[in-house]
C-alpha positions as CSV (number, residue, x, y, z in Angstrom):
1,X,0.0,0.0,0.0
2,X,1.4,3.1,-0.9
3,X,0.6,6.7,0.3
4,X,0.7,9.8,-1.9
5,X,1.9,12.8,0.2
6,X,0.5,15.1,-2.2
7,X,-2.8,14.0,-1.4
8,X,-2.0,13.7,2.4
9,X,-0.5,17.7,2.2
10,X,-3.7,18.9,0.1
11,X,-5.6,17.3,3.1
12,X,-3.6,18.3,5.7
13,X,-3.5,22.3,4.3
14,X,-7.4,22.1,3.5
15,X,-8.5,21.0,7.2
16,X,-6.3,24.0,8.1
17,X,-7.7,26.5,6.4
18,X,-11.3,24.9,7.2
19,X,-10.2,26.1,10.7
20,X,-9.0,29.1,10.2
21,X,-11.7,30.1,8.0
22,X,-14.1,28.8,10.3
23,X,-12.2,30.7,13.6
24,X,-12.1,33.9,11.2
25,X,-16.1,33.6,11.0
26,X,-16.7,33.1,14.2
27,X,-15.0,35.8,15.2
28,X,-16.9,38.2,13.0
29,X,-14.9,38.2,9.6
30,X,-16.9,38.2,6.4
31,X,-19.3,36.6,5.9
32,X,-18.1,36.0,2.3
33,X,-16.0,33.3,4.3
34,X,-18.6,31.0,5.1
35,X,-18.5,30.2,1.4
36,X,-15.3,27.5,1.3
37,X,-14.3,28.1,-2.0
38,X,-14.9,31.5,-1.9
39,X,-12.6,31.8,1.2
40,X,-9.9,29.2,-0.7
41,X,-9.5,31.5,-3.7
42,X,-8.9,34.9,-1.2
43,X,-6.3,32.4,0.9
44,X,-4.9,31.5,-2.3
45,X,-4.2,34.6,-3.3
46,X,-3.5,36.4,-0.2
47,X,-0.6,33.4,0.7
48,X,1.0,34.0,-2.9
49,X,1.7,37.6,-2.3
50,X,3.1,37.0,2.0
51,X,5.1,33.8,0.3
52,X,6.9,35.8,-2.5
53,X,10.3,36.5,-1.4
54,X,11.0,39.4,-4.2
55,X,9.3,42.1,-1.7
56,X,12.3,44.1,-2.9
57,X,10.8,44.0,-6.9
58,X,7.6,45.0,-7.0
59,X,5.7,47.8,-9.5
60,X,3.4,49.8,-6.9
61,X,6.9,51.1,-4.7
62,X,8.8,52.0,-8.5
63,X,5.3,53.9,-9.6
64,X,5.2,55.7,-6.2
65,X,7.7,59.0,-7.1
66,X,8.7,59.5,-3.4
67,X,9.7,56.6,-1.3
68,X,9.9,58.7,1.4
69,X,6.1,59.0,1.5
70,X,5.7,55.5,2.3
71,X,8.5,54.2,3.8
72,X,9.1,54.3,7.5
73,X,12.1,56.5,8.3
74,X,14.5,55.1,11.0
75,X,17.4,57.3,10.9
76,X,17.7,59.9,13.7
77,X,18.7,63.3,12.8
78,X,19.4,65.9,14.7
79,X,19.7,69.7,14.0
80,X,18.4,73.2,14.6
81,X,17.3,76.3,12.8
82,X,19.1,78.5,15.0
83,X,22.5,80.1,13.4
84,X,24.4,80.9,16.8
85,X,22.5,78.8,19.7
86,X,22.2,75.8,16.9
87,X,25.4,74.1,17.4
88,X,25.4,73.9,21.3
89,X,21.4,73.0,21.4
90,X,22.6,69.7,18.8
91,X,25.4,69.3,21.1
92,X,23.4,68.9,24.1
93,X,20.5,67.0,22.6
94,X,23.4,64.3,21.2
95,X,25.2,64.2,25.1
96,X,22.3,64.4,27.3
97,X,19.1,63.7,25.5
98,X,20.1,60.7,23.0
99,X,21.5,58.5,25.7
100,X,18.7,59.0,27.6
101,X,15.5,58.0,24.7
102,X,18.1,55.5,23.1
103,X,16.2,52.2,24.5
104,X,13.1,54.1,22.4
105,X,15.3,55.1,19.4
106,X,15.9,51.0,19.0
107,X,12.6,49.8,20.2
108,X,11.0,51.9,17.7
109,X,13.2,51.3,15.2
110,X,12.5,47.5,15.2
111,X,9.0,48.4,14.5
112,X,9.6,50.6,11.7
113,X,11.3,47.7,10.1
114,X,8.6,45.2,10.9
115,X,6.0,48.3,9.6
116,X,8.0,48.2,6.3
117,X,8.0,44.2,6.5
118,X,3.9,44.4,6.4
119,X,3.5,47.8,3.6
120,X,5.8,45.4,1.6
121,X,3.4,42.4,1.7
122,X,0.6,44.6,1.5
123,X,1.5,46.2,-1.7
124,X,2.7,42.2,-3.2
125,X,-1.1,41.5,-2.0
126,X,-2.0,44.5,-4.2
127,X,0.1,43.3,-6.9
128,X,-1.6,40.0,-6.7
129,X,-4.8,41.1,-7.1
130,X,-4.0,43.8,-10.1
131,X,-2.4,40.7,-11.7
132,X,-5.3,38.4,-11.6
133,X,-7.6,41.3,-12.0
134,X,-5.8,42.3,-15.5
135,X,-5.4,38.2,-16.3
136,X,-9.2,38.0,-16.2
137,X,-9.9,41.4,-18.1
138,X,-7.7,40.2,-20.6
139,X,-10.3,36.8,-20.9
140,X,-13.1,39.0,-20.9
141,X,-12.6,40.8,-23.7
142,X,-10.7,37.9,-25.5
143,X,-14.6,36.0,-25.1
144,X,-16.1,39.3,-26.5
145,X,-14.1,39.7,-29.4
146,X,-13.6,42.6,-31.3
């Protein structure tokens, strides 16, 4: 008797997102995702965009003109406005006031990186869906013909 592990993994990973699709329903999530199929095809997609490990190549980021609007900034810079008092209020602020807000300079900047982690999946989501969305255009019109 042999066993096919393809058809014990499609088994395995469809009782798991029975669960989880059930758990997401109970706990008030669409009620599109009562409908298993429904909720398989969102999954599907959704798991194709957080699985892609090309975060770093995707259309939405080169189409946006200004990274710095959407990217978190973690450097810290310091400086003033002031010509003469400038220099010695930056002077005190790196001596006294850095060492003292450093443990929130790092904690914070952790989460900026985990903040960029999740705008990067979000926009591969995004990228997902304008991808299917223009795939099934394309059949559209193909059925219509000219």
């Amino acid at each position: 008797m042999s066993i096919r592990v393809d058809e014990v993994m499609d088994g395995i990973e469809t009782s798991v997102r029975d669960e989880l699709r059930r758990r997401l329903v109970a706990r008030g999530g669409p009620a599109e995702f009562r409908d298993a199929e429904l909720f398989a095809r969102v999954h599907e997609v959704l798991a194709r965009a957080a699985d892609r490990r090309d975060l770093d190549a995707l259309l939405l980021p080169e189409l946006l003109a200004d990274e710095e609007a959407w990217k978190p900034a973690v450097d810290l810079r310091l400086s003033s406005h002031r010509p003469i008092v400038g220099p010695l209020i930056v002077f005190v602020k790196r001596r006294l006031v850095l060492p003292l807000v450093r443990w929130l300079f790092e904690f914070t900047e952790e989460n900026f990186r985990r903040q960029d982690y999740v705008n990067r999946v979000v926009m591969a989501c995004l990228e997902e869906l304008a991808i299917d969305n223009a795939r099934l255009r394309r059949e559209l019109e193909g059925r219509r013909g000219p």
